[in-house]
NUVEX-685160 format. One line per 4 residues: number of its first residue (from 0); for each residue x, y, z of N, C-alpha, C. Coordinates in steps of 0.2 Angstrom, whole numbers, plus 2048, in hexadecimal, padded with zeros to 3 digits. Layout:
NUM = X,Y,Z,X,Y,Z,X,Y,Z; ... .
//
This chain:
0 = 35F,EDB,EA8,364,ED6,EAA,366,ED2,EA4; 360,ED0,EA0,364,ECB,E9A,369,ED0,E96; 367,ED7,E94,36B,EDA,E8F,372,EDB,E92; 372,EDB,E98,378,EDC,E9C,37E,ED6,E9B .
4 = 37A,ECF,E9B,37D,EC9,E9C,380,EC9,E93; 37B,ECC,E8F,37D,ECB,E8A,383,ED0,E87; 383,ED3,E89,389,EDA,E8A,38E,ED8,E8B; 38C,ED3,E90,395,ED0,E93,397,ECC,E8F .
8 = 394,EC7,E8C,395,EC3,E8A,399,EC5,E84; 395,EC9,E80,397,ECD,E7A,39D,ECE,E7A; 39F,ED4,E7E,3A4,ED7,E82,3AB,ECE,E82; 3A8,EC9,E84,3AF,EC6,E89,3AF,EC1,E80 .
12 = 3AA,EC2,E7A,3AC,EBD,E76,3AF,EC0,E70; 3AF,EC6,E71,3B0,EC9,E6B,3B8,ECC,E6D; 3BA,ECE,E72,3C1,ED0,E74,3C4,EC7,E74; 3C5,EC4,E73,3C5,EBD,E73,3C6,EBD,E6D .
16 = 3C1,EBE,E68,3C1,EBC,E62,3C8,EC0,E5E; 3C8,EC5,E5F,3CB,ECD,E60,3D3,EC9,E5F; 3D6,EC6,E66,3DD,EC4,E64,3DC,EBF,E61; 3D8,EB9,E61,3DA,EB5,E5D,3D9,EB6,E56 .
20 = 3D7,EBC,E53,3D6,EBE,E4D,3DD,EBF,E49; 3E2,EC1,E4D,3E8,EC2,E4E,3EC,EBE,E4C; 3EB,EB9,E50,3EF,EB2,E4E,3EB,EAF,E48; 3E7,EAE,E47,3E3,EAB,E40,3E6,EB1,E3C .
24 = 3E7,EB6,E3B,3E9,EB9,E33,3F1,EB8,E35; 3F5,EB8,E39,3FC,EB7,E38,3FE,EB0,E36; 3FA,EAD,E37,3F8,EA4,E35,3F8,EA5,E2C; 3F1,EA8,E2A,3EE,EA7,E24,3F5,EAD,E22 .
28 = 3F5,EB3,E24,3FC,EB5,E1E,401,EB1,E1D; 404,EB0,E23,40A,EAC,E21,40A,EA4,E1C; 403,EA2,E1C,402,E9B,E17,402,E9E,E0F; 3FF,EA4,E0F,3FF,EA7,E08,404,EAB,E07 .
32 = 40A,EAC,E0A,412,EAF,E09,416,EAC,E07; 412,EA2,E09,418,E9D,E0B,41D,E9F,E10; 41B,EA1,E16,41F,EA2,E1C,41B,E9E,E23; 41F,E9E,E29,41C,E9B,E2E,419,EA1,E33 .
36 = 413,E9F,E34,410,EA2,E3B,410,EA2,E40; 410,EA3,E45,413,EA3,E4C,411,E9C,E4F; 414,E97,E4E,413,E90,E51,415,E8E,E58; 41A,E93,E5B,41C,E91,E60,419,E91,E69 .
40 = 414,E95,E67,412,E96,E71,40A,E90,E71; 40D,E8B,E74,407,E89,E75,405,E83,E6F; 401,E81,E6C,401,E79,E69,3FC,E7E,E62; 403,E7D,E5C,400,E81,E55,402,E87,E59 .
44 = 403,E8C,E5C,403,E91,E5D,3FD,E95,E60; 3F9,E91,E61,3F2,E92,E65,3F3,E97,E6A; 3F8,E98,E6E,3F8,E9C,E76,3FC,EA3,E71; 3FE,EA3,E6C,401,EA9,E6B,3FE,EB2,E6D .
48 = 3F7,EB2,E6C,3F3,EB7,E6E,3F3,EB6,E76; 3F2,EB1,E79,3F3,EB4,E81,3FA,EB6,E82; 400,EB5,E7E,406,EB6,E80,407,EBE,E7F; 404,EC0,E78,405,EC7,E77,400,ECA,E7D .
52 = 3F9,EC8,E7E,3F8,ECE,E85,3FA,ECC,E8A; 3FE,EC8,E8D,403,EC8,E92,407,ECF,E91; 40B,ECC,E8B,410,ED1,E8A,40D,ED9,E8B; 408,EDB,E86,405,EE0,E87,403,EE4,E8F .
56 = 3FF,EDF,E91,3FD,EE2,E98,404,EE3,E9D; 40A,EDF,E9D,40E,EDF,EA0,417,EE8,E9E; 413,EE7,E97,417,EED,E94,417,EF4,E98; 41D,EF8,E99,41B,EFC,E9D,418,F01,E99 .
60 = 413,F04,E9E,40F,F09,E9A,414,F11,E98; 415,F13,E96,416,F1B,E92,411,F1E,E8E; 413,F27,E93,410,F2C,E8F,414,F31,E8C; 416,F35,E86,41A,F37,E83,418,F3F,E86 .
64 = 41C,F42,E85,41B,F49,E89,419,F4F,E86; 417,F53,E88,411,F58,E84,40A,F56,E81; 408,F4E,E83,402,F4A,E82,3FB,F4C,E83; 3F4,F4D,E80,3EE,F50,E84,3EC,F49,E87 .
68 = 3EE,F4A,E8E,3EC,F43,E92,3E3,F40,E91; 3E0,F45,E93,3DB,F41,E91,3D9,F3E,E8B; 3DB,F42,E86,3D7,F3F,E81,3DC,F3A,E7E; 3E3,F39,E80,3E7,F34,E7F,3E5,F2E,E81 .
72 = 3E2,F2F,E86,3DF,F28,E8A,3D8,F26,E87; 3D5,F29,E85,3CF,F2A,E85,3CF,F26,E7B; 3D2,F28,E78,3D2,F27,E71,3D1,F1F,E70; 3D6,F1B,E73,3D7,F15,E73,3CF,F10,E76 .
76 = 3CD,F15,E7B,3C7,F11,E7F,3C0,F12,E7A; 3C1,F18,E77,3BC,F1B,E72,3BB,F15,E6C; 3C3,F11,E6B,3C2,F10,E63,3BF,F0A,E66; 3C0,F06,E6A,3BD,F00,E6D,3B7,EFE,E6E .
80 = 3B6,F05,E71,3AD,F03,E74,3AB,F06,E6C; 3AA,F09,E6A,3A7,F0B,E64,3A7,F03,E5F; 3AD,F00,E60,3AD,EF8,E5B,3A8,EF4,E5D; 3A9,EF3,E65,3A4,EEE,E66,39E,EF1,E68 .
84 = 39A,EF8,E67,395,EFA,E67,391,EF9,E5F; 393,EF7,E5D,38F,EF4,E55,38C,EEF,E58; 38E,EE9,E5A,38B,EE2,E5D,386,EE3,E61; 383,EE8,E62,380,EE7,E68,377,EE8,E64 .
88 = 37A,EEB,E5E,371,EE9,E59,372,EE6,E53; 378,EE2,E55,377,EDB,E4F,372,ED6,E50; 370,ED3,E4E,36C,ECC,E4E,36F,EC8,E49; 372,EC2,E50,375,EBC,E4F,372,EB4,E4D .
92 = 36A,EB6,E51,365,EB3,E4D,35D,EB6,E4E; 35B,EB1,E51,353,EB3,E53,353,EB2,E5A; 350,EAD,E5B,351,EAA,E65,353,EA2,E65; 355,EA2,E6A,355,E9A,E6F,354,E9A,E73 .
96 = 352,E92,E74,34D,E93,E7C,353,E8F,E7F; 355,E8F,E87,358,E8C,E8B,355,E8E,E8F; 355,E84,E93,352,E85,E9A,34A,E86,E9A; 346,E88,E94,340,E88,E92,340,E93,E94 .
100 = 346,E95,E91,347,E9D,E94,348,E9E,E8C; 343,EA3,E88,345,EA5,E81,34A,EAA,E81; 350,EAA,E7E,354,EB0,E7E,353,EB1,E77; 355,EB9,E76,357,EBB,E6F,35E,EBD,E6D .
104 = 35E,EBA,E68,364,EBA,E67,369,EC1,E62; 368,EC6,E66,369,ECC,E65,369,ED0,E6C; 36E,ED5,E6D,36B,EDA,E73,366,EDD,E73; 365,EE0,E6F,360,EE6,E6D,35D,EE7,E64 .
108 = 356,EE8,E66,354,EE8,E5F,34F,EEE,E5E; 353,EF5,E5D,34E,EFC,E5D,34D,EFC,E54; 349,F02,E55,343,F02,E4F,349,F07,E48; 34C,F0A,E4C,353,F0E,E47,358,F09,E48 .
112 = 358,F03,E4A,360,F01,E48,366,F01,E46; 360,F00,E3E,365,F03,E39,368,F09,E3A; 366,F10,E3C,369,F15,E3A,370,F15,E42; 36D,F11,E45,36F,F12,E4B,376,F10,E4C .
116 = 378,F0B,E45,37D,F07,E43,380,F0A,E41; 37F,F0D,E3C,384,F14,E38,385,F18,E3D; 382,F1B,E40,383,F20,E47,38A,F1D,E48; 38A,F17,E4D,38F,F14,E53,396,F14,E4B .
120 = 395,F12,E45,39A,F10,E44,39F,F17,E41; 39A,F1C,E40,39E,F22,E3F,3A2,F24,E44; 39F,F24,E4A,3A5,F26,E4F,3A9,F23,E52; 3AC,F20,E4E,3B1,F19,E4D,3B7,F1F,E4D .
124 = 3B7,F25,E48,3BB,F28,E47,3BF,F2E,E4C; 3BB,F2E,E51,3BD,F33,E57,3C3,F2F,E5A; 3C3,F29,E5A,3C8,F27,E5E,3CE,F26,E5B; 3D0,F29,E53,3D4,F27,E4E,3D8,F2E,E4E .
128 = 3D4,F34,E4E,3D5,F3A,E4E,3D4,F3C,E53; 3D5,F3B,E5B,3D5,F3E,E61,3DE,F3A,E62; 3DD,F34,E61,3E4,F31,E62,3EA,F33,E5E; 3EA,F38,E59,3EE,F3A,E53,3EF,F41,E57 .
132 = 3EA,F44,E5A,3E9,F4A,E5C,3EF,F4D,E61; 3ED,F47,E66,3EE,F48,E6D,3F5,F43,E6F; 3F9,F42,E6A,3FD,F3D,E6A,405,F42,E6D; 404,F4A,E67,40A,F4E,E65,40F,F4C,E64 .
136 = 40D,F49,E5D,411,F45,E56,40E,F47,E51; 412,F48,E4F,411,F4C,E46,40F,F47,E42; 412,F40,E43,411,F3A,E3E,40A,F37,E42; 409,F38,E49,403,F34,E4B,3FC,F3B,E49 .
140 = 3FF,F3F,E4A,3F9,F46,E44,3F6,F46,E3F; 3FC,F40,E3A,3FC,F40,E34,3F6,F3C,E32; 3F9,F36,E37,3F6,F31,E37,3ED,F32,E39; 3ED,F35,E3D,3E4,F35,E41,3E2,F39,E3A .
144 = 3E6,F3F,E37,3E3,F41,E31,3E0,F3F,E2A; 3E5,F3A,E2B,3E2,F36,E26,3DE,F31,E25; 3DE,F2D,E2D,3D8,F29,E2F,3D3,F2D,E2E; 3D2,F34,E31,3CB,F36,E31,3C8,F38,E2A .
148 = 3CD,F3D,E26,3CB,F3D,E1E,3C7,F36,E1A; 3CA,F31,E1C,3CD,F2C,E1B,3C3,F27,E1B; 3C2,F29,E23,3BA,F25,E25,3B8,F29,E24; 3B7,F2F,E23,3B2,F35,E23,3AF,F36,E19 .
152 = 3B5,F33,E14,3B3,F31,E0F,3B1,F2C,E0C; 3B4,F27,E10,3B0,F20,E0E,3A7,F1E,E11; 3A9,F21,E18,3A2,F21,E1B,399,F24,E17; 39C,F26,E11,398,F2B,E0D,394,F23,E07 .
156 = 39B,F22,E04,396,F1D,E00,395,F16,E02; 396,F14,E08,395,F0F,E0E,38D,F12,E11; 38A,F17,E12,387,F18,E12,380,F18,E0D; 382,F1B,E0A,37F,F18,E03,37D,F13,E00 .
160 = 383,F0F,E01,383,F09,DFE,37A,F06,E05; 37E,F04,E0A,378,F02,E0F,371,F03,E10; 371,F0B,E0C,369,F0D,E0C,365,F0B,E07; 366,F04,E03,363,F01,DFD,35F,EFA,E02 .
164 = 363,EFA,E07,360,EF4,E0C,357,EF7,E0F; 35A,EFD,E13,353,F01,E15,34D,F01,E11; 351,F03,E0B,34B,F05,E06,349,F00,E01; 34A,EFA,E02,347,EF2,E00,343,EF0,E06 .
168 = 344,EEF,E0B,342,EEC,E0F,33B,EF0,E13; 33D,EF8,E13,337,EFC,E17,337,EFD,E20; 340,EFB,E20,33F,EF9,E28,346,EFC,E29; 346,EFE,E30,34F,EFF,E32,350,EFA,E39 .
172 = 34D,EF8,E3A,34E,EF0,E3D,352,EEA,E39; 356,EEA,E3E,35C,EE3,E3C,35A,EDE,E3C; 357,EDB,E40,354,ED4,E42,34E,ED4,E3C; 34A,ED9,E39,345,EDB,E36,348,EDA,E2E .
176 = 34F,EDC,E2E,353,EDC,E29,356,ED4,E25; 356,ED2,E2B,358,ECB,E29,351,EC5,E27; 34D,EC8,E29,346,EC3,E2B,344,EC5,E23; 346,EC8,E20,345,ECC,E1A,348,EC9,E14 .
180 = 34E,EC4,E17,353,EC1,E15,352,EB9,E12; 34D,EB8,E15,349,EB0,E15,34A,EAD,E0F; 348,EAF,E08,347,EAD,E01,34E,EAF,DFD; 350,EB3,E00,356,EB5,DFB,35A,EBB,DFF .
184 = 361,EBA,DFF,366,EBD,E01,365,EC6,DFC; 368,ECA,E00,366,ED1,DFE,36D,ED2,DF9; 374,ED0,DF9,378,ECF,DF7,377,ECD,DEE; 371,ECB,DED,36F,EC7,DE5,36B,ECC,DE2 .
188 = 368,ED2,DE6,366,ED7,DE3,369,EDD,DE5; 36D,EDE,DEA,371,EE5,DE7,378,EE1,DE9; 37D,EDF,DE4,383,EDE,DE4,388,EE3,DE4; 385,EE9,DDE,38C,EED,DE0,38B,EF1,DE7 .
192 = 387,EF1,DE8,386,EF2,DF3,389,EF1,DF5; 387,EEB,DF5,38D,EE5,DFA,393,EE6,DF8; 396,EE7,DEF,39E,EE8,DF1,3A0,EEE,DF1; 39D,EF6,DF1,39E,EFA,DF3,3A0,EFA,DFD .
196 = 399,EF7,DFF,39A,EF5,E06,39F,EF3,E07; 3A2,EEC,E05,3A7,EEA,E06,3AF,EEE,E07; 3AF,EF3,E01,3B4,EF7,E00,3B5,EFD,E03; 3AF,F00,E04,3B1,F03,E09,3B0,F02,E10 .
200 = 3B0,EFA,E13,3B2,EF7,E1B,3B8,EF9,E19; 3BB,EF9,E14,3C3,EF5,E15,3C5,EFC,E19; 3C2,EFF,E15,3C5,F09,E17,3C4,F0A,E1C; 3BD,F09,E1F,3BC,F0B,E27,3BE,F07,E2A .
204 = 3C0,F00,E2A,3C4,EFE,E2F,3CE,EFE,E2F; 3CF,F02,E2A,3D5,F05,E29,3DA,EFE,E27; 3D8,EFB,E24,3DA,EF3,E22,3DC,EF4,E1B; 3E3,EEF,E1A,3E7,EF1,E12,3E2,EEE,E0E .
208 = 3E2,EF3,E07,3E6,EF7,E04,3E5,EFC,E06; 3E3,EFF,E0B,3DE,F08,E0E,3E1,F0A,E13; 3E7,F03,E17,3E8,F08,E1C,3EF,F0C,E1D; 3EE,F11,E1A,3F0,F18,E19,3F2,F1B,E20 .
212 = 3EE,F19,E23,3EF,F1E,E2B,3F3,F1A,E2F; 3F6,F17,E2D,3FC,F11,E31,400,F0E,E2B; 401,F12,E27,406,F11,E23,40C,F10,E26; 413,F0E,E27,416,F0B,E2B,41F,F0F,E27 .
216 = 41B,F0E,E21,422,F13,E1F,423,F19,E1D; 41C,F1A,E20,41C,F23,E1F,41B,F26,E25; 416,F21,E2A,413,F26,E31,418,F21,E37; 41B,F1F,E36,41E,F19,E3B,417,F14,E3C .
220 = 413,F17,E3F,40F,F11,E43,407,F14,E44; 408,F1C,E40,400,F21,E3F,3FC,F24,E45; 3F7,F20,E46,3F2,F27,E4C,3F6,F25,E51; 3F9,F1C,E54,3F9,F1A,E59,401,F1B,E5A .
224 = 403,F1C,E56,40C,F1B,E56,40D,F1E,E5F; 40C,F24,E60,40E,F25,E68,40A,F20,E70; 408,F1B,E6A,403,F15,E71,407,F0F,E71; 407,F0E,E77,40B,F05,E78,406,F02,E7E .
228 = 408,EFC,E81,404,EF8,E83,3FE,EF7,E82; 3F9,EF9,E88,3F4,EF4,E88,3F0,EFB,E84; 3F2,F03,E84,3EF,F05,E7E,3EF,F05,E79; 3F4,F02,E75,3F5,F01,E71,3F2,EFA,E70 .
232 = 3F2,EF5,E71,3EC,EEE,E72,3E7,EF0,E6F; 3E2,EF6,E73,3DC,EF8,E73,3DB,EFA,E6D; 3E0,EFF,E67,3DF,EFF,E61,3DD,EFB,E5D; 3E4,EF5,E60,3E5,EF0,E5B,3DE,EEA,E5C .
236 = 3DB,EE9,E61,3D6,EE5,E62,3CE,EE8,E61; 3CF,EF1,E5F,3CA,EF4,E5D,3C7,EF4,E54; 3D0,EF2,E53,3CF,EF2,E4A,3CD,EEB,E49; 3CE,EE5,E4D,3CE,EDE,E4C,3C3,EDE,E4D .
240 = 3C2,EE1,E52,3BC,EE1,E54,3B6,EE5,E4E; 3BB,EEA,E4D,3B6,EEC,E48,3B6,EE9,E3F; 3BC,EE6,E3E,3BA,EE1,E39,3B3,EDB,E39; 3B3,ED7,E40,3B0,ED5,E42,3A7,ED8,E41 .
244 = 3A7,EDF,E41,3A2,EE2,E44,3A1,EE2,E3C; 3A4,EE5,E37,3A3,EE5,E30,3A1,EE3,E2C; 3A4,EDB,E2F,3A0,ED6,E2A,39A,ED4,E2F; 399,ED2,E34,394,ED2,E37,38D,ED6,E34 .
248 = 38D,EDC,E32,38B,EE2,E31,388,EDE,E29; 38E,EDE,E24,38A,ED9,E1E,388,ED5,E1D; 38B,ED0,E23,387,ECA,E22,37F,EC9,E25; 37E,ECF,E29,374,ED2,E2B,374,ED6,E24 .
252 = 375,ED9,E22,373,EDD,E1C,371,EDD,E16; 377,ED6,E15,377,ED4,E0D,378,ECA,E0B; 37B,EC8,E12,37C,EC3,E11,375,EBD,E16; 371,EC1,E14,36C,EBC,E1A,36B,EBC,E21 .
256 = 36F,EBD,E23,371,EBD,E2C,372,EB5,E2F; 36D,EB3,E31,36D,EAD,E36,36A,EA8,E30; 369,EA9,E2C,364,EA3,E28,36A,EA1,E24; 367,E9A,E22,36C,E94,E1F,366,E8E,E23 .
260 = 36A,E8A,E1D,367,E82,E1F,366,E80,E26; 362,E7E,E27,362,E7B,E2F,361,E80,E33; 35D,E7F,E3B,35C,E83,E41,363,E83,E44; 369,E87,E40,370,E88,E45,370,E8F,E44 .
264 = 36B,E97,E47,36D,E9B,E42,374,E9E,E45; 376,E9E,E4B,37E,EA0,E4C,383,E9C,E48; 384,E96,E46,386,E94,E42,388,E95,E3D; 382,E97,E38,382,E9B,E32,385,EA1,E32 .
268 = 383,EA4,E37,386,EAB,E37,38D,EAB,E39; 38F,EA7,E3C,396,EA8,E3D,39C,EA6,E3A; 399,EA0,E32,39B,E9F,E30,39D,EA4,E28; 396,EA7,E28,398,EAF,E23,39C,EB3,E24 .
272 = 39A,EB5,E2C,39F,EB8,E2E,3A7,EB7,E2C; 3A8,EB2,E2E,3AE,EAF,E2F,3B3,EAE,E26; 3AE,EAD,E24,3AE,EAF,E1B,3B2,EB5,E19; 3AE,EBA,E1B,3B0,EC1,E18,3B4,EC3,E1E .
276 = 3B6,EC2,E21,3BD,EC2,E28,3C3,EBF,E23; 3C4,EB9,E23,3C7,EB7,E1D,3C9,EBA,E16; 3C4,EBE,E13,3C4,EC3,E0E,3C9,EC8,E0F; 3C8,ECC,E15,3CB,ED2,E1A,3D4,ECC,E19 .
280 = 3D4,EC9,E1D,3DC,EC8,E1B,3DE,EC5,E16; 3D9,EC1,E12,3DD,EBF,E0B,3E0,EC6,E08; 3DC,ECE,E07,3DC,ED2,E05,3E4,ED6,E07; 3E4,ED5,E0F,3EB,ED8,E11,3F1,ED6,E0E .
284 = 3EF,ECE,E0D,3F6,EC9,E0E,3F8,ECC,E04; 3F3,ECB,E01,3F3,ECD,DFA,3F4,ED3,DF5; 3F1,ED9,DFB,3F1,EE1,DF5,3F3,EE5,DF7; 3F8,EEA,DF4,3FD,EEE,DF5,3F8,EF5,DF8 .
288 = 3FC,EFA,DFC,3F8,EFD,DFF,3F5,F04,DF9; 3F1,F07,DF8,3EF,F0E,DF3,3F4,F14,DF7; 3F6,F17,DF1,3F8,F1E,DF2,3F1,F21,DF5; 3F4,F27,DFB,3EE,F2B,DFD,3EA,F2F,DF7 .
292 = 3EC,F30,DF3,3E9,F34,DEE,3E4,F30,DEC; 3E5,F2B,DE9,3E4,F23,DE4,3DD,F23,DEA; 3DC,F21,DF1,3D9,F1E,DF4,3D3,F23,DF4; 3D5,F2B,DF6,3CF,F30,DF7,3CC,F30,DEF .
296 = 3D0,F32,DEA,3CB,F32,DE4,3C5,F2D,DE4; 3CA,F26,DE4,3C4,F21,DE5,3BE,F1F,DE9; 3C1,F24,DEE,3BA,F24,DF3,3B4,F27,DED; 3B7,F2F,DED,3B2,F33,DEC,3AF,F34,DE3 .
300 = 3B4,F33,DE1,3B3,F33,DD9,3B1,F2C,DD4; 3B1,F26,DDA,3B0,F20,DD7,3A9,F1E,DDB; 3AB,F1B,DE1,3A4,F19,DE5,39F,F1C,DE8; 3A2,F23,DE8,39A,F27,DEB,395,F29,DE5 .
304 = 399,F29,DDE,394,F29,DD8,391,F22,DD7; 394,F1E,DD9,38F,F17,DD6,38D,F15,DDE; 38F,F16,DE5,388,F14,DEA,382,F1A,DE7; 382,F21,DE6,37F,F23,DE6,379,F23,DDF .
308 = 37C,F20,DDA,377,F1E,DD5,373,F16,DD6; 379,F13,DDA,375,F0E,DDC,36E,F0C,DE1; 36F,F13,DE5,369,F16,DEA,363,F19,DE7; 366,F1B,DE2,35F,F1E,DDB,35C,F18,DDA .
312 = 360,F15,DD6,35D,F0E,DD2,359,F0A,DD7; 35B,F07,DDC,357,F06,DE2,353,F0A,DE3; 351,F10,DE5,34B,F12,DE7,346,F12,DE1; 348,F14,DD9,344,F13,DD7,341,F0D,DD6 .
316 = 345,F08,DD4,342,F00,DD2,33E,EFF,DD8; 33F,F00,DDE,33A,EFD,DE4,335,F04,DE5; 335,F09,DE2,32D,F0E,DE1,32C,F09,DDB; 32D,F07,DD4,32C,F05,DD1,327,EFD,DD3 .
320 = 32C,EF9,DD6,327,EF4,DD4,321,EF3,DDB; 321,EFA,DE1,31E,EF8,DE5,315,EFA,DE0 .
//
């Protein structure tokens, strides 16, 4: 019953957080373009995100003709749950007690978490390239193609990059991972991790400079172009979620998790979070997008050789000094 109550929870704060992400980056672009943000629905512009899913839920729905119905339907619900299926083995802190009832403050804490992490975020990609598939558009084809080439390379030295945490710590427990984190931040002993990590979020969560698969002047609008209303939403609030998931994901792995000054650990963590969320659109508002050629090279001829010597150098130094 508690993992349940926390599931909802999760669920009703994170789709929440989801639109208002939306309005904070059209906020923060428009200040660094020297333009105006949407300031009119609501006091500052605050209601503007309930205004668009009004609109959205109200929009009439369309299917274009010759569509794979199921999996048209299905692509959108896939990229959603897979977003907020990472949250459900983060640790946000340790416990609280309320009402003299200790909660923990995590859904779930299994012994493979770690791996179980990488798992859920791969298949982020099914819903990129089922919706590109099943669209019957050449430009949303194009799109899911290069979405999936797209994670399917970056996920390689993202991977790598992470397996340096494991093999420090001797653990694939999260909460085990941050408890680890007590004396010093993991970010001060493998830095080029963490900006590897960094760089390839940007890619898997298909965020500029990388996002190639919604190039607008080449694909119209890429995997999703044949989606409107509230499936189209579901994209848009599955890419916002999973930013959210990314740096969540860094800030347990390399930036400490819940520790910082004082017994506030949601606090602290919300406030790294909310850091490298920042990062994410300072990034959009500022760096022109890679040619696809430019971007696949640097997957593979740039970062998989240095996570992967980085991964060396790590295992030995830690057989070494054990």
């Amino acid at each position: 019953m508690e993992t349940l109550i926390k599931s909802l929870i999760l669920i009703l704060v994170l789709t929440g957080l989801g639109g208002y992400m939306t309005l904070l980056e059209r906020v923060l672009m428009a200040r660094m373009q020297m333009r105006y943000g949407p300031n009119r629905v609501g006091p500052f512009g605050l209601f503007q995100p309930i205004a668009d899913g009004i609109k959205l839920l109200t929009k009439e729905s369309f299917q274009p003709a010759g569509v794979e119905p199921l999996t048209y339907w299905l692509a959108p619900c896939i990229s959603l749950f897979m977003a907020l299926l990472a949250f459900v083995l983060i640790p946000f802190g340790e416990t609280i007690t309320i009402f003299g009832y200790t909660i923990r403050l995590y859904v779930a804490d299994i012994n493979a978490g770690f791996v179980f992490l990488l798992a859920f975020s791969s298949l982020a990609v099914y819903g990129v390239v089922l919706a590109g598939w099943s669209s019957n558009n050449r430009y949303a084809l194009l799109g899911g193609l290069r979405g999936t080439a797209q994670m399917i390379s970056y996920e390689i030295p993202m991977g790598l990059a992470l397996l340096t945490i494991p093999l420090m710590t001797g653990t694939l427990s999260l909460p085990a991972i941050v408890d680890a984190q007590k004396d010093y931040w993991f970010v001060l002993t493998q830095p080029l991790a963490f900006i590897i990590y960094l760089i390839t979020a940007f890619a898997e969560t298909n965020r500029a400079p990388f996002d190639l698969p919604e190039a607008e002047q080449e694909l119209t609008a890429g995997y999703h172009t044949e989606y409107g209303g509230m499936k189209f939403a579901m994209f848009f609030l599955a890419e916002y979620i999973n930013i959210l998931a990314v740096c969540s994901i860094a800030v347990t792995l390399f930036l400490g998790g819940w520790h910082g000054p004082g017994n506030i650990p949601i606090l602290w963590f919300a406030l790294k979070v909310a850091a490298l969320v920042f990062l994410f659109m300072w990034v959009r508002a500022t760096m022109p997008r890679f040619r696809y050629d430019q971007l696949m090279a640097f997957g593979w001829k740039i970062l998989i050789p240095l996570a992967l010597l980085n991964l060396i150098l790590t295992a030995y130094f830690t057989l070494v000094l054990k």
